[in-house]
N, CA, C and O of each residue as an XYZ file, in Angstrom:
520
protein
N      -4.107    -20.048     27.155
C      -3.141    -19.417     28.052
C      -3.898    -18.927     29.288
O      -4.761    -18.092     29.016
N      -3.773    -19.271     30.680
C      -3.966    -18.747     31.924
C      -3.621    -17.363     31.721
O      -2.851    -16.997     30.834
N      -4.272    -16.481     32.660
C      -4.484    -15.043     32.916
C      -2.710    -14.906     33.264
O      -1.903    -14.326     32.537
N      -2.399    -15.607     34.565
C      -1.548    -15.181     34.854
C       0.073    -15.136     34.089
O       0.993    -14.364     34.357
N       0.038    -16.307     33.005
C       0.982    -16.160     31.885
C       0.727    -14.959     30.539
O       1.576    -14.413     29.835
N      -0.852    -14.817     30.529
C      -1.266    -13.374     29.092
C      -0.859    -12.030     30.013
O      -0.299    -11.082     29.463
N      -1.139    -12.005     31.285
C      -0.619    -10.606     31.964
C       1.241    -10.514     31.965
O       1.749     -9.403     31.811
N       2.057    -11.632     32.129
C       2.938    -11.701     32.138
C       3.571    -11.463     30.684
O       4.433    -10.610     30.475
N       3.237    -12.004     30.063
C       3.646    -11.945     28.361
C       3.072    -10.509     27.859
O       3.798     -9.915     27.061
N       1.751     -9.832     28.265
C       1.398     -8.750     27.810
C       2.604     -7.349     28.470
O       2.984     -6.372     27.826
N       2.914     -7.660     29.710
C       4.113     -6.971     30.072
C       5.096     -6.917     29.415
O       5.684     -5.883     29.100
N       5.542     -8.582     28.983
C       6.803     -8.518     28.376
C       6.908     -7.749     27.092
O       7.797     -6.962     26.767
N       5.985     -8.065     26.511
C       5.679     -7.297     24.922
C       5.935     -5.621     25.535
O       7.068     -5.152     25.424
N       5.034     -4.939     26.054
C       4.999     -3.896     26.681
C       6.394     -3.538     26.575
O       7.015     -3.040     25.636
N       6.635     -3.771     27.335
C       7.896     -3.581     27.756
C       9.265     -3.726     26.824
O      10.234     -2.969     26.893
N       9.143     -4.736     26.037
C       9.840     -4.972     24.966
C       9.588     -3.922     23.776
O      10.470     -3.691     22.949
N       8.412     -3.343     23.744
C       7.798     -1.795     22.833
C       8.894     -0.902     23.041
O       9.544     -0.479     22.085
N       9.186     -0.534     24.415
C       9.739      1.242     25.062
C      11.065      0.593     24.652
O      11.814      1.367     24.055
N      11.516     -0.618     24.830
C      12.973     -0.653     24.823
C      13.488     -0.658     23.325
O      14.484      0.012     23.050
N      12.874     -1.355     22.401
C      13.209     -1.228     21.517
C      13.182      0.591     20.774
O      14.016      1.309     20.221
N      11.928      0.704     21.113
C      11.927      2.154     20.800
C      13.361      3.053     20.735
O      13.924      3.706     19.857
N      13.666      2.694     22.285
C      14.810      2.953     23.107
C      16.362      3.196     22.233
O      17.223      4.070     22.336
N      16.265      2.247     21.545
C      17.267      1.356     20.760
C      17.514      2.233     19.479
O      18.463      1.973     18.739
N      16.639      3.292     19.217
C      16.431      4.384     18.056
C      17.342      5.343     17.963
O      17.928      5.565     16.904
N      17.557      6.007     19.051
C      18.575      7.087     19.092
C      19.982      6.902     18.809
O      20.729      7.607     18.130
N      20.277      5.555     19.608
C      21.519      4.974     18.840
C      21.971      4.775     17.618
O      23.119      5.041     17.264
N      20.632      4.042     16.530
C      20.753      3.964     15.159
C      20.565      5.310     14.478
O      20.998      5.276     13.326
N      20.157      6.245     14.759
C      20.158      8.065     14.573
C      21.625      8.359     14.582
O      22.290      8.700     13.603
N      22.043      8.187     15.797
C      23.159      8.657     16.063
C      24.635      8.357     14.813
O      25.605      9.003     14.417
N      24.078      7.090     14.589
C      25.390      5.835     13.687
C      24.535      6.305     11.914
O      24.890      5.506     11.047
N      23.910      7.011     11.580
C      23.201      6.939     10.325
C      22.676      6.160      9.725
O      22.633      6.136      8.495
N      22.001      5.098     10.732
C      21.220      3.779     10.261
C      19.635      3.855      9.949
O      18.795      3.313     10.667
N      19.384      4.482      8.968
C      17.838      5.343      9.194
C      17.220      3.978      8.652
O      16.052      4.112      9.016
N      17.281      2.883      8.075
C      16.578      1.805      7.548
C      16.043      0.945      8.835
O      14.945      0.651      9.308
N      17.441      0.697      9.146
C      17.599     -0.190     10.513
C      16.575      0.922     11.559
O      15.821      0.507     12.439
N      16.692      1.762     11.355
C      15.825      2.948     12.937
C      14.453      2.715     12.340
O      13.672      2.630     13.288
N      13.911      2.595     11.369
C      12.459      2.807     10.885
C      12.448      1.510     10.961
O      11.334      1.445     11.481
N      12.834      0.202     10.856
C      12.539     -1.090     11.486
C      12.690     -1.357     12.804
O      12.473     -2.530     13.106
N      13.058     -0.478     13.853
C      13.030     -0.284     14.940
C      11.605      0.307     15.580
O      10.621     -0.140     16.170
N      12.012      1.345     15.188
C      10.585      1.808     15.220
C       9.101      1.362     14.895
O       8.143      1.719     15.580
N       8.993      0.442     13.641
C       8.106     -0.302     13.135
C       7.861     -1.415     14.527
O       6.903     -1.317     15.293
N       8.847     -2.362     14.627
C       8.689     -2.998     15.684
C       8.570     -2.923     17.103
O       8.128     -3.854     17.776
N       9.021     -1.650     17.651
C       8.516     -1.273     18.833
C       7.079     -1.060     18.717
O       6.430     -1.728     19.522
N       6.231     -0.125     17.741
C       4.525     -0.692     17.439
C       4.292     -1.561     17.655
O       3.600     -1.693     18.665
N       4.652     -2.690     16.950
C       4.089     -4.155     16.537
C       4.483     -4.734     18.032
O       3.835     -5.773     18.163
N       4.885     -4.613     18.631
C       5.166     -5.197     20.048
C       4.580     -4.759     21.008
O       4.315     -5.493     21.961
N       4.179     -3.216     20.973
C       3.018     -3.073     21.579
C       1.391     -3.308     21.618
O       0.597     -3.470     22.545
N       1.216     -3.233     19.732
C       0.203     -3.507     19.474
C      -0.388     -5.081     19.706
O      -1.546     -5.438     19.923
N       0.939     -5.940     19.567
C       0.901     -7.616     19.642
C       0.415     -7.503     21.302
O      -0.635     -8.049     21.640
N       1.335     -6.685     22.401
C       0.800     -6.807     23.664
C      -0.982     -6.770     23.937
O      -1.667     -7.675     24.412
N      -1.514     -5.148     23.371
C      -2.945     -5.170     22.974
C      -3.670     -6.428     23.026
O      -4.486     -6.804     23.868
N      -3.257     -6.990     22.034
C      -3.726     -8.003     20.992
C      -3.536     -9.521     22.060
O      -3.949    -10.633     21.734
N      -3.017     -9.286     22.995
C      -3.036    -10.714     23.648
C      -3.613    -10.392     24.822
O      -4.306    -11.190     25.453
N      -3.349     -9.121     25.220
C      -4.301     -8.822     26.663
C      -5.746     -9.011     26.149
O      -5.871    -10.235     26.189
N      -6.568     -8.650     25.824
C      -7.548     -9.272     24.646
C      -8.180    -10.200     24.164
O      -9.290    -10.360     23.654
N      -6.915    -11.067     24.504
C      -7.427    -12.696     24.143
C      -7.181    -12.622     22.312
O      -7.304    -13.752     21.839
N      -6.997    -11.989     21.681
C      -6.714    -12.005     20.207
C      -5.529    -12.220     19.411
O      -4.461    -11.625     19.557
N      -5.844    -13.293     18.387
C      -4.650    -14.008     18.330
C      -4.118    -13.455     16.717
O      -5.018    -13.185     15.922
N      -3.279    -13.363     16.452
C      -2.722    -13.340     15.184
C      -1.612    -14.212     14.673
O      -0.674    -14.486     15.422
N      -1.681    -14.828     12.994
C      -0.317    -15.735     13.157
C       0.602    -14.677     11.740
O       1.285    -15.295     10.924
N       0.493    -13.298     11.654
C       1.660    -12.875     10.951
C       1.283    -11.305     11.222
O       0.404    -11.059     12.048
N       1.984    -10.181     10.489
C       2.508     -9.069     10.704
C       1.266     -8.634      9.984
O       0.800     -7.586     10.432
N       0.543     -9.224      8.882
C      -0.674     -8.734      8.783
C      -1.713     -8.769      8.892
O      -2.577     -8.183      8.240
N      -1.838     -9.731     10.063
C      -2.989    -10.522     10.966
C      -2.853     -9.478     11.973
O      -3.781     -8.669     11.968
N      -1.920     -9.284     12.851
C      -1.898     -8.089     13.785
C      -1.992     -6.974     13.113
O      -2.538     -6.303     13.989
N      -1.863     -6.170     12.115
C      -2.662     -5.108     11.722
C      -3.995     -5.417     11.411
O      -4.897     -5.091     12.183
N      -4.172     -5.898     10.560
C      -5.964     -6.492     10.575
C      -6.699     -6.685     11.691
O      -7.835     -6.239     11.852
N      -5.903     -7.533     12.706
C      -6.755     -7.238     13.999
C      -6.857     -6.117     14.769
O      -7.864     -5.723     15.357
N      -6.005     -5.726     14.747
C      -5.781     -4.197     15.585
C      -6.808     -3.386     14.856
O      -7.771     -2.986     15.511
N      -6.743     -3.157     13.862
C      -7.763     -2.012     13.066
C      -9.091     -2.496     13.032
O     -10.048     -1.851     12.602
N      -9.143     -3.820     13.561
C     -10.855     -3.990     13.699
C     -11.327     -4.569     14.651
O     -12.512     -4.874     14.523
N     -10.805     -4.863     15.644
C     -10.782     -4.745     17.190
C     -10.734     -3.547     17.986
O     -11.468     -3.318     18.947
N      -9.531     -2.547     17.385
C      -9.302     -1.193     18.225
C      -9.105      0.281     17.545
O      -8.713      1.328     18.060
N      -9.574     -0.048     16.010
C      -9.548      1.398     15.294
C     -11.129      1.304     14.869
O     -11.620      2.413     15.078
N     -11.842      0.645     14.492
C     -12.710      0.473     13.695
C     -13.799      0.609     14.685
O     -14.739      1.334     14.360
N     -13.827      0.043     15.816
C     -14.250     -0.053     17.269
C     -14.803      1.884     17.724
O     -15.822      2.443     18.130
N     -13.502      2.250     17.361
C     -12.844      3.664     18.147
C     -12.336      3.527     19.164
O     -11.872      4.611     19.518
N     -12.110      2.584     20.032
C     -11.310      2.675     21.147
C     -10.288      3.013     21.089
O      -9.799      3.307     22.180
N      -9.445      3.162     19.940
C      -8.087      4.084     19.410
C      -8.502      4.725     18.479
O      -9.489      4.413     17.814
N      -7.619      5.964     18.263
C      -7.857      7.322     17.440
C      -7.687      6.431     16.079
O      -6.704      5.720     16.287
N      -8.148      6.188     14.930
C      -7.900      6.203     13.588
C      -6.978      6.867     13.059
O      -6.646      6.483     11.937
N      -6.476      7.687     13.458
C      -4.968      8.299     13.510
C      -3.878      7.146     13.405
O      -3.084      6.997     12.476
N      -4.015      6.257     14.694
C      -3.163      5.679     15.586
C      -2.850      4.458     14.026
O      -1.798      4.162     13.460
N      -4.250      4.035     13.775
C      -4.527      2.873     12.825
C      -3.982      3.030     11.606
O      -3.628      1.978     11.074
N      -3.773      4.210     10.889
C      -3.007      4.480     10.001
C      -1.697      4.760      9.689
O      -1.048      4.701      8.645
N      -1.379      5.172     11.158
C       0.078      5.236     11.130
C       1.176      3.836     11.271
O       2.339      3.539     11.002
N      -0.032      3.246     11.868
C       0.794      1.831     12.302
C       0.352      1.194     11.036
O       0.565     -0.016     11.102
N      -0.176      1.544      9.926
C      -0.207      0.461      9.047
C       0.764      1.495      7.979
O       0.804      1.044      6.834
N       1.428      2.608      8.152
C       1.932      3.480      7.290
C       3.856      2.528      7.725
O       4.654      2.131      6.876
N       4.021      2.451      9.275
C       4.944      2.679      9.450
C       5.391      0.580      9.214
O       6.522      0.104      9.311
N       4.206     -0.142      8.937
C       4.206     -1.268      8.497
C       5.153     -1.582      6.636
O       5.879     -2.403      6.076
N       4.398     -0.154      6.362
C       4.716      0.068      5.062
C       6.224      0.473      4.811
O       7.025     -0.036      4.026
N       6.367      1.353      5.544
C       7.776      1.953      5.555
C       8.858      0.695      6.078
O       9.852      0.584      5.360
N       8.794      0.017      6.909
C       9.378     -1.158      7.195
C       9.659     -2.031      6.084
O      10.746     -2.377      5.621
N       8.216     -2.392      5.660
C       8.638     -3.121      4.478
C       9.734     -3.161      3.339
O      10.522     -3.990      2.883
N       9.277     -1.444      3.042
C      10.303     -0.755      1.957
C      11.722     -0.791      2.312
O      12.534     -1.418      1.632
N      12.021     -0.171      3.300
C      12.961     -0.411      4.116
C      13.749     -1.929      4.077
O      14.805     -2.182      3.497
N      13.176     -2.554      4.618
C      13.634     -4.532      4.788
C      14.027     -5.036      3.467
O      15.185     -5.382      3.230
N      12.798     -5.097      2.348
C      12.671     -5.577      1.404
C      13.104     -4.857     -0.146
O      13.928     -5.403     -0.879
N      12.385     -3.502     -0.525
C      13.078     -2.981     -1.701
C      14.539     -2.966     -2.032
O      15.291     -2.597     -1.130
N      14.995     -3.268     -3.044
C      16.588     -2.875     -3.432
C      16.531     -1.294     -3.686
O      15.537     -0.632     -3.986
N      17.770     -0.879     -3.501
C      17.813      0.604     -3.796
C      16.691      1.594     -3.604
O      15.930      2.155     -4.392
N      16.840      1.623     -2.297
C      15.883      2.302     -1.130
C      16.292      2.527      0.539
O      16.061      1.889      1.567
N      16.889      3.557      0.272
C      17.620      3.802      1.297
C      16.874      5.571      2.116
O      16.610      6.681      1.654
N      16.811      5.063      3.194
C      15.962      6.323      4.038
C      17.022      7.361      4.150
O      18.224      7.283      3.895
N      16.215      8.470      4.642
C      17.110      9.438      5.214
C      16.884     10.365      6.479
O      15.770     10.519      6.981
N      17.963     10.929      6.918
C      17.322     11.673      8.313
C      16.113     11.795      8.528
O      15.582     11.224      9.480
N      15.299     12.734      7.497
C      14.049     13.459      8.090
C      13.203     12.563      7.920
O      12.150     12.938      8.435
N      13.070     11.239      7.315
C      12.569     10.339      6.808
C      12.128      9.575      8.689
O      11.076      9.465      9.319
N      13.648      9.198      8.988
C      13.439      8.643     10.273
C      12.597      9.955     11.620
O      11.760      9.502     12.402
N      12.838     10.910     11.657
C      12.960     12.079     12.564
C      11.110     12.447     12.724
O      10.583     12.813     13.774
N      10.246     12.188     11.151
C       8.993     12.639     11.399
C       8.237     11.195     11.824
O       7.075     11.101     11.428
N       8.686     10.254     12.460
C       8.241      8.752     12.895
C       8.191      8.997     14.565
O       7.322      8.555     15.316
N       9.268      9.759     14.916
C       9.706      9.130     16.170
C       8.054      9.901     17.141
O       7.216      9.154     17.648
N       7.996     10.740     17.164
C       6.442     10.839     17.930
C       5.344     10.215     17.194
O       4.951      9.469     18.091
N       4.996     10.110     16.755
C       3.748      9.457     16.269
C       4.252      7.953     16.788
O       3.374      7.287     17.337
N       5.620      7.328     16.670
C       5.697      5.767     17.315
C       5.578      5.984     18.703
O       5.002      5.105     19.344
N       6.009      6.983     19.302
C       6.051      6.691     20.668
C       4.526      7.169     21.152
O       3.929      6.449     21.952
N       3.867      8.461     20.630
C       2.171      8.389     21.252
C       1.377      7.106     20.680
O       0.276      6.888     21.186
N       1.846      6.229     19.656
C       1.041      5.207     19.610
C       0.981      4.237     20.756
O      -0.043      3.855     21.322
N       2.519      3.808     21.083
C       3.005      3.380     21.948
C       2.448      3.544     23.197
O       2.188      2.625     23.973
N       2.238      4.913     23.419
C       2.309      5.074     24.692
C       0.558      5.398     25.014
O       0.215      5.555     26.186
N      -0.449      5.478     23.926
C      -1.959      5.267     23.946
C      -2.117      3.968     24.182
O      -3.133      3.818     24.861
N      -1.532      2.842     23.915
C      -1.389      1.273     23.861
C      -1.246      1.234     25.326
O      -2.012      0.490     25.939
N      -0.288      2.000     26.047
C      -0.117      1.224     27.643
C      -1.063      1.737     27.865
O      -2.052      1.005     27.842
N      -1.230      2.817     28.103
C      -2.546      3.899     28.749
C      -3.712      2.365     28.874
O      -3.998      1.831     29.946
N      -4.188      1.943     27.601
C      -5.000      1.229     27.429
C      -4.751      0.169     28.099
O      -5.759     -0.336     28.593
N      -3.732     -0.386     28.314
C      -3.602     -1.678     28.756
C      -3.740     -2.209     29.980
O      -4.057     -3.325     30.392
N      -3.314     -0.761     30.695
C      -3.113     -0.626     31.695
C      -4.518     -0.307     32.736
O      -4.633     -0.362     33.960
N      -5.475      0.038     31.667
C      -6.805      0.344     32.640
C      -7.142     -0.652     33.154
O      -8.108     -0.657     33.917
């Protein structure tokens, strides 16, 4: 991929992060706390995927981009180890969420996500952006 299509696509991802994020308050609002913590999960993963291509680093699944991320940009320290655990916590919670039968979230469940997704989020542009 040319620079000028990975800067373009690293935007789009970017950018595709805040909006989805975005997309949270609505599913709060309607009592969709499964659907909001897969929201949330994926606004990460869309930022972190942005990371991950500004970079030049490629991944081909959901646990190739955590694996890379945590040893490209947690393991490194160039991101807090904080950051690295939460995004592999909120990987987890997605899962449960998507996949378990009879497993259903609840308010406070969704409510202690929403900062920790968005300072991950928003340490990711910081970075991207230097």
């Amino acid at each position: 991929m040319n620079e000028p299509d990975r800067k373009e696509l690293v935007d789009y991802r970017l950018n595709k992060a805040f909006q989805t994020y975005n997309e949270v308050p609505l599913l709060i609002e309607n009592e969709l706390w499964n659907t909001a913590i897969n929201r949330l999960y994926y606004a990460a993963f869309y930022a972190v995927s942005a990371l991950l291509i500004k970079h030049n680093f490629t991944a081909k699944s959901h646990n190739g981009v955590r694996q890379m991320f945590g040893l490209q940009f947690i393991k490194t320290e160039i991101l807090n180890k904080e950051h690295g655990r939460f995004f592999s916590f909120l990987f987890d919670k997605r899962q449960t969420g998507d996949y378990d039968d009879f497993n259903d979230f609840v308010k406070e469940d969704v409510e202690v996500l929403l900062i920790p997704t968005f300072e991950l989020i928003q340490a990711i542009a910081v970075l991207i952006n230097k």
